[in-house]
C-alpha positions as CSV (number, residue, x, y, z in Angstrom):
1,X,9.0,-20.7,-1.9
2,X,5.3,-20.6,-2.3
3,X,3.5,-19.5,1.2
4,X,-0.3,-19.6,2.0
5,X,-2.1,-18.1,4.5
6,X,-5.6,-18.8,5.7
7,X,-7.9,-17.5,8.0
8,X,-11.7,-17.7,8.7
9,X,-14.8,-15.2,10.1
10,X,-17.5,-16.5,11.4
11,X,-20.4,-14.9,13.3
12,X,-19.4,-16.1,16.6
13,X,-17.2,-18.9,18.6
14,X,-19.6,-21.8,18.7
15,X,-19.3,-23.8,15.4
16,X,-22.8,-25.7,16.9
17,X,-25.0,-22.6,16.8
18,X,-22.8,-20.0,14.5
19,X,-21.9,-19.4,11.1
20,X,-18.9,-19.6,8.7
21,X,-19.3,-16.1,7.1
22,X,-15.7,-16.2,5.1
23,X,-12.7,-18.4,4.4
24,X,-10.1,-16.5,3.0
25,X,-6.8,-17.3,1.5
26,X,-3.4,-15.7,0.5
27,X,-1.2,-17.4,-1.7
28,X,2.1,-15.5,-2.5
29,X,0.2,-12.5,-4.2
30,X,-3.6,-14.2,-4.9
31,X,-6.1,-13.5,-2.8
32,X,-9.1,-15.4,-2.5
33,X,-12.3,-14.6,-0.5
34,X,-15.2,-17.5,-0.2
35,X,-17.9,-15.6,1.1
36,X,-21.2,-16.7,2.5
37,X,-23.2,-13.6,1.2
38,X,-22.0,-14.4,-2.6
39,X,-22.6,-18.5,-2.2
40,X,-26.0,-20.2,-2.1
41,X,-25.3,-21.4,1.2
42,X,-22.3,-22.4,4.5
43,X,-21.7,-25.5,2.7
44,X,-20.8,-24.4,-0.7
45,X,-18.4,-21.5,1.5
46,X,-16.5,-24.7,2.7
47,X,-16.6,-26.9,-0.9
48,X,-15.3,-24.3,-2.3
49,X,-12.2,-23.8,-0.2
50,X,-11.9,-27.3,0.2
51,X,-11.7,-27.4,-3.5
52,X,-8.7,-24.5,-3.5
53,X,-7.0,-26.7,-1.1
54,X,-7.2,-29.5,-3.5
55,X,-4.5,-27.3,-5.7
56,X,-2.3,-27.0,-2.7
57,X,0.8,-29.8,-2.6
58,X,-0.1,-31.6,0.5
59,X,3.4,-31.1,2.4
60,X,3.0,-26.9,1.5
61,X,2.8,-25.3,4.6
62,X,-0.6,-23.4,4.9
63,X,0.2,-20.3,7.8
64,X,-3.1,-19.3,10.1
65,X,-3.4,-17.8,13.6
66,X,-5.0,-20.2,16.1
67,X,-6.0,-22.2,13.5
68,X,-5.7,-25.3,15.0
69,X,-7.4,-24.7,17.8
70,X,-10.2,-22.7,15.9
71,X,-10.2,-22.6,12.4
72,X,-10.1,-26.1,11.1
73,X,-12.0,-27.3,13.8
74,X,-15.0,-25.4,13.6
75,X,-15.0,-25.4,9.1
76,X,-15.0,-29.5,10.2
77,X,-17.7,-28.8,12.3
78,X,-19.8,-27.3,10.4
79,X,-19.3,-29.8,7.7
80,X,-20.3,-32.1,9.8
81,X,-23.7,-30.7,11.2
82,X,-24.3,-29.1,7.6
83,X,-23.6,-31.6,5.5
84,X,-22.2,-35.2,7.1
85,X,-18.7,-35.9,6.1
86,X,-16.3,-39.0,4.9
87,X,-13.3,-40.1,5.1
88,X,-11.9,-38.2,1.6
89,X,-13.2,-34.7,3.0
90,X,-11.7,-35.4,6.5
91,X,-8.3,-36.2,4.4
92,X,-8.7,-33.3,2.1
93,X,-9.2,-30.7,5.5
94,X,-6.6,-32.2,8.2
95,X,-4.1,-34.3,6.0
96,X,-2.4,-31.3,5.2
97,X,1.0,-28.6,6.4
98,X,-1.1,-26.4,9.0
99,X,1.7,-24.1,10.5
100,X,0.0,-22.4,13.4
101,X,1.4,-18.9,14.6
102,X,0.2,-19.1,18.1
103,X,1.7,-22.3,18.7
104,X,5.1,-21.5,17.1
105,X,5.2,-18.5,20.0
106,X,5.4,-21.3,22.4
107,X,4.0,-19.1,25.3
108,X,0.6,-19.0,27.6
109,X,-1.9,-17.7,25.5
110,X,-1.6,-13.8,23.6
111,X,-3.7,-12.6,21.5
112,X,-2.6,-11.9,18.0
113,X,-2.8,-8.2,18.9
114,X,-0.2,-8.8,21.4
115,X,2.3,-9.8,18.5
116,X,1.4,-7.3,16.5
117,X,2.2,-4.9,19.1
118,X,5.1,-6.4,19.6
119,X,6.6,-6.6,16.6
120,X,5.0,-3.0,15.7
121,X,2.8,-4.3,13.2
122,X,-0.1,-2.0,12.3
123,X,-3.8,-3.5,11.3
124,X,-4.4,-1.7,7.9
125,X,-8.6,-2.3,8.8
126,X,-10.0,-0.5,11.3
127,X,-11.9,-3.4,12.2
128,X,-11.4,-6.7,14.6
129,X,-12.9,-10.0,14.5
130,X,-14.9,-9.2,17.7
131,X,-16.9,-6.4,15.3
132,X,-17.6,-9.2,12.3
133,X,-20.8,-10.6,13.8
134,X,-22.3,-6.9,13.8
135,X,-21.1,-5.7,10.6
136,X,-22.6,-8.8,9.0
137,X,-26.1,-7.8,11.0
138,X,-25.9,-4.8,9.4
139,X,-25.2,-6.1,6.0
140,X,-21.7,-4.4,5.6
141,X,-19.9,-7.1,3.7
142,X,-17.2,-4.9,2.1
143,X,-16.0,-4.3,5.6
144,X,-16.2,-7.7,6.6
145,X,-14.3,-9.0,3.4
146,X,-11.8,-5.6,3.9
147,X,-11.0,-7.1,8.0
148,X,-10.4,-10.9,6.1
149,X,-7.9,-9.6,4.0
150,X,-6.2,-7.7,6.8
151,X,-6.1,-10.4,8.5
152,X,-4.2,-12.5,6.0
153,X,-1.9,-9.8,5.8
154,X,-1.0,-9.8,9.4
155,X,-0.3,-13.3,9.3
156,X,2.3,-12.7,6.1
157,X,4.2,-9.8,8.2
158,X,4.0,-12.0,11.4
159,X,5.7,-15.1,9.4
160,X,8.1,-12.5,8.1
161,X,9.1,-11.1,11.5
162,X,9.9,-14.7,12.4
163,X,11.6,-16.1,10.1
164,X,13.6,-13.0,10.6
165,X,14.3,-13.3,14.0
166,X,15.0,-17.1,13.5
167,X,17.8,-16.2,11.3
């Protein structure tokens, strides 16, 4: 079984006033890292994944934290404001097997840190995505990219831990 995992930085919460800095996926052992400091501008960041996502069977399931309620939302928004959008990008973005870790938990709202602490996971970046919008002030994009990856990571071992404990 193939799994993906995808995530998002951006450099704050409001997709009307802030940037898409990286969308990162994880796809069994590939990793790939769109990021905004290496593309000529947002738009091309979200072509290219949308382009990635092309590749993907459409009934795959594609594993994020929050990413319903975040993510996806906020890449379409910025699409929108950036660009325009039609009906074949709207199908290649939400026509698609988003599996959502936060939902699957079924409880009031925890932070992913809260899982991870549950399940004694350990972040392997010293960073969090509160720090992002700094680091990319400050230019440090090897940090940035170094947190994205983590952050795919932790979604892997949180899927792990539950399809352990659903077994």
């Amino acid at each position: 079984m193939t799994d993906t995992y995808f995530d998002i930085e951006t450099t704050g919460l409001n997709p009307f006033h802030d940037q898409i800095l990286t969308i990162q996926v994880k796809r069994d052992e590939l990793v790939c890292v769109w990021k905004l400091w290496d593309e000529e501008d947002e738009v091309n960041v979200i072509r290219r994944f949308l382009a990635f996502l092309d590749s993907i069977r459409k009934n795959e399931a594609i594993f994020g934290y929050n990413i319903l309620a975040f993510d996806i939302p906020f890449i379409w928004t910025r699409l929108s404001i950036l660009s325009g959008v039609d009906a074949a990008m709207y199908q290649r973005l939400f026509n698609r097997n988003w599996k959502d870790i936060y939902q699957y938990f079924g409880e009031s709202y925890c932070s992913i840190d809260h899982w991870l602490e549950r399940f004694n996971i350990k972040r392997g970046c010293v960073y969090t995505g509160r720090d992002i919008p700094q680091l990319y002030r400050e230019e440090k994009y090897e940090a940035i990219e170094a947190h994205a990856i983590d952050d795919l990571n932790i979604s892997e071992r949180l899927v792990e831990k539950l399809r352990t404990c659903n077994q």
